[in-house]
C-alpha positions as CSV (number, residue, x, y, z in Angstrom):
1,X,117.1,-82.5,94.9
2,X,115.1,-80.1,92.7
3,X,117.2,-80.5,89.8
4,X,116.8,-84.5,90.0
5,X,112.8,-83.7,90.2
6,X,113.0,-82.1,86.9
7,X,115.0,-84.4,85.5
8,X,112.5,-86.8,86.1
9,X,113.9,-88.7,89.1
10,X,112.0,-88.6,92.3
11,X,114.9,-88.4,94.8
12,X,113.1,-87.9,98.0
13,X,111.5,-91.5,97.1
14,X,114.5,-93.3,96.4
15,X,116.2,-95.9,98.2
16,X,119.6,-97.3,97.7
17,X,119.1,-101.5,97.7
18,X,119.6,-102.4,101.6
19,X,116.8,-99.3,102.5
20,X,118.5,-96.7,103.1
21,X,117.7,-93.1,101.8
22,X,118.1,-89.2,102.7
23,X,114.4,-89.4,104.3
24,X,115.2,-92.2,106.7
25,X,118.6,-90.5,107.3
26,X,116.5,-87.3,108.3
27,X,114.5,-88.9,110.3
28,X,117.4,-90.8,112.4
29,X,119.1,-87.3,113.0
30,X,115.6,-85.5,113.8
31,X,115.2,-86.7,117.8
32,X,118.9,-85.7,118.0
33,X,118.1,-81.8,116.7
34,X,115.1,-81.4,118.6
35,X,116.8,-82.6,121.7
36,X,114.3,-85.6,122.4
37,X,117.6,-87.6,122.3
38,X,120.6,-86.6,123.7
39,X,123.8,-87.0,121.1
40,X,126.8,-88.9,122.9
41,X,128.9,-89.3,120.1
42,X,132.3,-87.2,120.5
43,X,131.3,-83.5,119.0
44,X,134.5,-82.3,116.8
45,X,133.2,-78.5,117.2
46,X,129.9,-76.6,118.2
47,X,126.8,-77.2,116.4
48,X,125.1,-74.5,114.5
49,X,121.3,-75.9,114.7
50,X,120.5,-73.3,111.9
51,X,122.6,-75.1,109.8
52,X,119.6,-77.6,109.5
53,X,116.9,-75.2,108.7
54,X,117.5,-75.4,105.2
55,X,117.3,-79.8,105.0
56,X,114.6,-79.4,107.0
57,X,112.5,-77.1,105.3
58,X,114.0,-78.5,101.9
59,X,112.5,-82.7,103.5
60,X,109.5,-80.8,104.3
61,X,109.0,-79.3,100.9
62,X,110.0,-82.3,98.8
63,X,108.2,-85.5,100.9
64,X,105.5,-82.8,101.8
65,X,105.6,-84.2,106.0
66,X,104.9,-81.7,108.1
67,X,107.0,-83.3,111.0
68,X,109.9,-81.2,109.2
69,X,109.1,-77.9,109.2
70,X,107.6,-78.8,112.7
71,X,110.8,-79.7,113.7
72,X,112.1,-76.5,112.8
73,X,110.2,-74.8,115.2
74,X,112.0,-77.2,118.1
75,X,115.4,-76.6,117.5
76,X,117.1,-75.4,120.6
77,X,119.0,-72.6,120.4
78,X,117.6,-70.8,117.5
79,X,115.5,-67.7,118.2
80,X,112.1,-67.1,117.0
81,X,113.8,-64.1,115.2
82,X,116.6,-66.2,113.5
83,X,117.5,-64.9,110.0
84,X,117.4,-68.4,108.7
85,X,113.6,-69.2,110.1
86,X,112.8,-65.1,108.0
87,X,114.6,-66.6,105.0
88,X,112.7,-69.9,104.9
89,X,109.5,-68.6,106.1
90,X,109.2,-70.4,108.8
């Protein structure tokens, strides 16, 4: 979503005509990654939780929220060591 900020569109604000947008679809998935909310939909394979560090840190860049890189810190499974918390910074 960088590339469409210096293109001039503001992508972390936009919204498709019936509301949705990748914010609110970040924040729908959110309780499920943090385990607040257990997922009960059939899981295909394993889920890599450090697979999200990257969206998360890249919602908490681009809307500025906190609550994302927060978040990040919650994920279950993934060490305080992990190599993709060193290569965000988190």
């Amino acid at each position: 979503m960088l590339f469409a900020a210096q293109c001039g569109f503001e992508a972390w604000a936009f919204q498709t005509e019936d509301g949705r947008s990748a914010v609110k679809s970040m924040d729908w998935f959110l309780p499920y990654l943090t385990g607040e909310k257990v997922w009960e939909r059939k899981q295909i394979k394993p889920f890599d939780e450090s697979s999200m560090v990257g969206p998360l840190a890249a919602c908490a860049h681009g809307t500025g929220n906190p609550k994302y890189r927060e978040a990040i810190m919650r994920l279950p499974g993934l060490a305080p060591d992990d190599r993709m918390r060193l290569l965000y910074g988190i």
